[in-house]
DSSP file (Angstrom, degrees, kcal/mol; ACC not computed):
  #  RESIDUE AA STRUCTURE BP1 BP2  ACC     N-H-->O    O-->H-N    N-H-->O    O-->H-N    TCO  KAPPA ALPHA  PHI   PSI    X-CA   Y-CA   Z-CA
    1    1 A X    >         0   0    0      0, 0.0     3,-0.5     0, 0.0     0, 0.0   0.000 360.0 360.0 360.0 131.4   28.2   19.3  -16.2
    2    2 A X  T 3   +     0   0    0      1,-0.2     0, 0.0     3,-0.0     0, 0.0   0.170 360.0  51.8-114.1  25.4   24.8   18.1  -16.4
    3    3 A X  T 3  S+     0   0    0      2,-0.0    -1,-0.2     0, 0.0     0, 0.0   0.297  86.8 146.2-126.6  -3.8   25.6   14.2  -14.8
    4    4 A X    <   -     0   0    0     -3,-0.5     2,-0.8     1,-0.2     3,-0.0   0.184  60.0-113.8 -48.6 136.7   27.3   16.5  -12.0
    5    5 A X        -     0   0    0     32,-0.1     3,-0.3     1,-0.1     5,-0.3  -0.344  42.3-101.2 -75.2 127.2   27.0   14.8   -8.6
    6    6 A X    >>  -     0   0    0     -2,-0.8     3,-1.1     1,-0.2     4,-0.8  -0.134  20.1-121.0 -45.7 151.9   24.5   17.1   -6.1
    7    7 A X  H 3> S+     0   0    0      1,-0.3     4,-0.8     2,-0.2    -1,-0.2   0.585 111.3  48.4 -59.6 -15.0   25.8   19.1   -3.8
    8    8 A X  H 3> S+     0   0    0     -3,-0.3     4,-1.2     2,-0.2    -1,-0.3   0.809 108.4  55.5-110.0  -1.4   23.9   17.3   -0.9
    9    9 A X  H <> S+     0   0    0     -3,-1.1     4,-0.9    -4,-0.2    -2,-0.2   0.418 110.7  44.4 -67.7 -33.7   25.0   14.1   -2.2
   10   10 A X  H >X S+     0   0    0     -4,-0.8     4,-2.4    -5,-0.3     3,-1.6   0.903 109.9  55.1 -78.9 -81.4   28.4   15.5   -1.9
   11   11 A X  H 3X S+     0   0    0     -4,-0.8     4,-1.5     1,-0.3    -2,-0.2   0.793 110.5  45.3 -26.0 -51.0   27.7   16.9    1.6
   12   12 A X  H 3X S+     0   0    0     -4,-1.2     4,-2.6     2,-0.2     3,-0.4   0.934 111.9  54.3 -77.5 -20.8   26.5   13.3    3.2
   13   13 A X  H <X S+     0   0    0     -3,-1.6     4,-2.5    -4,-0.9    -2,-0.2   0.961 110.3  43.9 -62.2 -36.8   29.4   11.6    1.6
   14   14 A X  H  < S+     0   0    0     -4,-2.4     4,-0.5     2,-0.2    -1,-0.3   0.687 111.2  56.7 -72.3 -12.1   31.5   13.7    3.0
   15   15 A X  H >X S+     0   0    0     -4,-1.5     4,-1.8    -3,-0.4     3,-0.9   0.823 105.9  49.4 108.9 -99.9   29.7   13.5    6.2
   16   16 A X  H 3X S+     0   0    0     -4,-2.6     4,-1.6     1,-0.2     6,-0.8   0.631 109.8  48.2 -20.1 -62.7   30.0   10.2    6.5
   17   17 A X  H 3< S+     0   0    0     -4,-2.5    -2,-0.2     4,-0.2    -1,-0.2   0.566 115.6  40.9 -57.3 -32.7   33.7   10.0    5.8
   18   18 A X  H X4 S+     0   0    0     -3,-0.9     3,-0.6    -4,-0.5    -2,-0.2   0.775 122.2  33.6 -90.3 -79.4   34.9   12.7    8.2
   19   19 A X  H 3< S+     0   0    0     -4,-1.8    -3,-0.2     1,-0.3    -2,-0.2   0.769 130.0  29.1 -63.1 -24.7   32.8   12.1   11.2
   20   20 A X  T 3< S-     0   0    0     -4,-1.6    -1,-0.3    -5,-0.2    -3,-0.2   0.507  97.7-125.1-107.6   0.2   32.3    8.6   11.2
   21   21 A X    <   +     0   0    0     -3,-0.6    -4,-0.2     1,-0.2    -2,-0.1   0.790  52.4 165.2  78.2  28.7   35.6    7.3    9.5
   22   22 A X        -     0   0    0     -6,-0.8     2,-0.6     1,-0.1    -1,-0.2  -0.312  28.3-128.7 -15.6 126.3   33.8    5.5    7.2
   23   23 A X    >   -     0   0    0      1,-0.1     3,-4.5    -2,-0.1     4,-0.5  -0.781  31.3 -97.2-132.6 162.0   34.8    3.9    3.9
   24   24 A X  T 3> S+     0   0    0     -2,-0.6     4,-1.7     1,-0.3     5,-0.4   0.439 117.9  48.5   5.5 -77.6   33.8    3.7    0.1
   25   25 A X  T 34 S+     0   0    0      1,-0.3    -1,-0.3     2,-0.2     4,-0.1   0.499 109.0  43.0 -52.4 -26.5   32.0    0.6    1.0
   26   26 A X  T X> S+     0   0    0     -3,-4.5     3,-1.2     2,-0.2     4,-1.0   0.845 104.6  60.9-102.5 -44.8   30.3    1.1    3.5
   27   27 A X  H >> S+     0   0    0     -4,-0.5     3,-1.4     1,-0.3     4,-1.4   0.941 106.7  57.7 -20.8 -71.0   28.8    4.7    2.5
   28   28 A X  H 3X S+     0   0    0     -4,-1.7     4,-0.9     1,-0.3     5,-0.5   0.739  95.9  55.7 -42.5 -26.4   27.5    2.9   -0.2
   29   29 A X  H <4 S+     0   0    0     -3,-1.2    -1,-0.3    -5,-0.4    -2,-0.2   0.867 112.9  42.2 -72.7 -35.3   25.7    0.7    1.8
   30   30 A X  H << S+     0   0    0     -3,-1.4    -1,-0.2    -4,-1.0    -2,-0.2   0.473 123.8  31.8 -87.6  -4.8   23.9    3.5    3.6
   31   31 A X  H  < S-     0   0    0     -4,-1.4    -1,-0.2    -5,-0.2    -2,-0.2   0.251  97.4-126.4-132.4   2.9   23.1    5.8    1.0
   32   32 A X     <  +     0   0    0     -4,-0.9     2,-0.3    -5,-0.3    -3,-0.1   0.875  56.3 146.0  26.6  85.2   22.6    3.4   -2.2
   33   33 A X        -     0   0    0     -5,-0.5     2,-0.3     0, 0.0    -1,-0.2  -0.716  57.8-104.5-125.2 163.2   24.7    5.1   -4.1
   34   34 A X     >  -     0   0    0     -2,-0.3     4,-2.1     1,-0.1     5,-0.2  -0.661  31.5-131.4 -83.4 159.6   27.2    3.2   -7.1
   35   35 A X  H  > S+     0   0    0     -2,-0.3     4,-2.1     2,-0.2     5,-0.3   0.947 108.5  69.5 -75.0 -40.1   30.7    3.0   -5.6
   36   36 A X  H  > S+     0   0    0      1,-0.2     4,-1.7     3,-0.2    -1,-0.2   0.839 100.6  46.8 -67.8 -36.8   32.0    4.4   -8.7
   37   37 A X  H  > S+     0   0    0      2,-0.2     4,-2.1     3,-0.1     3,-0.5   0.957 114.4  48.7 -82.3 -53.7   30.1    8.2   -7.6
   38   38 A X  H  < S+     0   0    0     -4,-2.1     4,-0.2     1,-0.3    -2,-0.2   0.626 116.5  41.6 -76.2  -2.4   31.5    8.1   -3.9
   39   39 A X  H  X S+     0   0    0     -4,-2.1     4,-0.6     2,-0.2    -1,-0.3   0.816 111.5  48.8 -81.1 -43.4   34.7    7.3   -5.1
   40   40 A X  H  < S+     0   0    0     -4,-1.7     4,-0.3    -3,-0.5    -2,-0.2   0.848 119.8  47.6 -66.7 -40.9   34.7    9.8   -8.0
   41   41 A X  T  X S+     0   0    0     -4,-2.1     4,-3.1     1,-0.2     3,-0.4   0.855 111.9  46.7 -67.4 -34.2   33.3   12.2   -4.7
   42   42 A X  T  4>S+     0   0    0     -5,-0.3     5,-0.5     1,-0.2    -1,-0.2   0.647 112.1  48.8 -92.6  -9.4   36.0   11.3   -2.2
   43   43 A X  T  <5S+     0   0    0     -4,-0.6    -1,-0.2     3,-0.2    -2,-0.2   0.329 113.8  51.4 -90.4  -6.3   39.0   11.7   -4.9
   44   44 A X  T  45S+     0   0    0     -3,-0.4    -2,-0.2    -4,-0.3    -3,-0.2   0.849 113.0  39.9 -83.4 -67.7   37.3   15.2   -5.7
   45   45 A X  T  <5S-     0   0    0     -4,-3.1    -3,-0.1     1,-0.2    -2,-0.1   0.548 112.7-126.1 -63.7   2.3   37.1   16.5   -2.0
   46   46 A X  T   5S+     0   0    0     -5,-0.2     3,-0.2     1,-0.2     2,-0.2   0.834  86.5 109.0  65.2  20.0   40.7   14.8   -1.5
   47   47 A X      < +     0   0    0     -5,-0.5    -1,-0.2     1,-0.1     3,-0.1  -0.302  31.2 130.0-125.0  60.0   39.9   12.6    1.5
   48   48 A X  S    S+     0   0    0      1,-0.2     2,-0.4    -2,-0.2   -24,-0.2   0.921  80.3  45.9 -66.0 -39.1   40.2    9.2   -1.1
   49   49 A X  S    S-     0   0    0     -3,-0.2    -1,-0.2    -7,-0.2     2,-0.1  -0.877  70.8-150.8 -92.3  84.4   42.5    8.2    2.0
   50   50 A X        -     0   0    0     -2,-0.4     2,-0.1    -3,-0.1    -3,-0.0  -0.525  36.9-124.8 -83.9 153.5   42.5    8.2    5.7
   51   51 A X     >  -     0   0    0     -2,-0.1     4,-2.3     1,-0.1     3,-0.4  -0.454  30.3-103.6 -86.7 168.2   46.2    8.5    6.9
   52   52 A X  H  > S+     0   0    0      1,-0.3     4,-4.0     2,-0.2     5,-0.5   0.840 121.0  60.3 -73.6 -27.0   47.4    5.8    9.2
   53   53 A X  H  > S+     0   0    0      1,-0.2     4,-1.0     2,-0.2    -1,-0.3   0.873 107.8  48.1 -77.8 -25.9   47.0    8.8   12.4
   54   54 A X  H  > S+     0   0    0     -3,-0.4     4,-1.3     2,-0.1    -2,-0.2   0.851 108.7  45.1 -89.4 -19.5   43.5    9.0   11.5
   55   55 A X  H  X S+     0   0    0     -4,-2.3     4,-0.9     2,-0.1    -2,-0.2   0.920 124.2  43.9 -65.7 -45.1   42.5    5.1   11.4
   56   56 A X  H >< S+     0   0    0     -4,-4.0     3,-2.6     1,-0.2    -3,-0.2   0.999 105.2  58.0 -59.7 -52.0   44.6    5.1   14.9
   57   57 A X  H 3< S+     0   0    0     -4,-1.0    -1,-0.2    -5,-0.5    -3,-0.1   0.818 114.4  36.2 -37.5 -37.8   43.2    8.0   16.1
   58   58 A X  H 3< S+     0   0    0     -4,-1.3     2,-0.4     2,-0.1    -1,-0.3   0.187  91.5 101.3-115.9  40.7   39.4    6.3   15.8
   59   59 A X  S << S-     0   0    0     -3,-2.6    -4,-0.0    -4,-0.9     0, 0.0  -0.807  84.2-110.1 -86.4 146.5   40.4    2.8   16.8
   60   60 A X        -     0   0    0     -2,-0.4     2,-0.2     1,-0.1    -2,-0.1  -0.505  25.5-127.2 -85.0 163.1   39.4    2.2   20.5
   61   61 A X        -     0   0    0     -3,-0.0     2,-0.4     0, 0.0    -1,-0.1  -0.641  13.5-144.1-113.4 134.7   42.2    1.9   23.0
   62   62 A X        -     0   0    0     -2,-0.2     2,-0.3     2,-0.0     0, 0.0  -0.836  17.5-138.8-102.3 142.4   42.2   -1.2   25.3
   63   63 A X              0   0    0     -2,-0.4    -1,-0.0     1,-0.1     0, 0.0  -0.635 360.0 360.0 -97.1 175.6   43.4   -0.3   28.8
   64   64 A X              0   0    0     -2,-0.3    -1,-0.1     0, 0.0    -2,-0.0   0.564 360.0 360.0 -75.0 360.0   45.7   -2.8   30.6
């Protein structure tokens, strides 16, 4: 596929998405990318989504 996204292009979106919980929107914003390629990337690699135990999981915890 010769419009194919790179494979390091790939690598920091996913990057992004896993280690900092990032989303679509904001990726773009650090990498000036179109939304339309980190979407296409993050519905490839299957992580379109974080499940509701990983947004809890990196929201901070208030103590009493």
């Amino acid at each position: 596929m010769p419009a194919k996204t790179p494979p390091a292009i790939v690598k920091q979106i996913v990057k992004a998405r896993w280690r900092r919980r990032l989303g679509p929107a904001q990726i773009v914003g650090e990498l000036g990318l179109p939304i339309s390629t980190v979407h296409a990337v993050l519905v490839r690699c299957r992580i379109n989504r974080l499940g509701r135990q990983a947004t809890a999981a990196a929201a901070p915890t208030r103590k009493p």
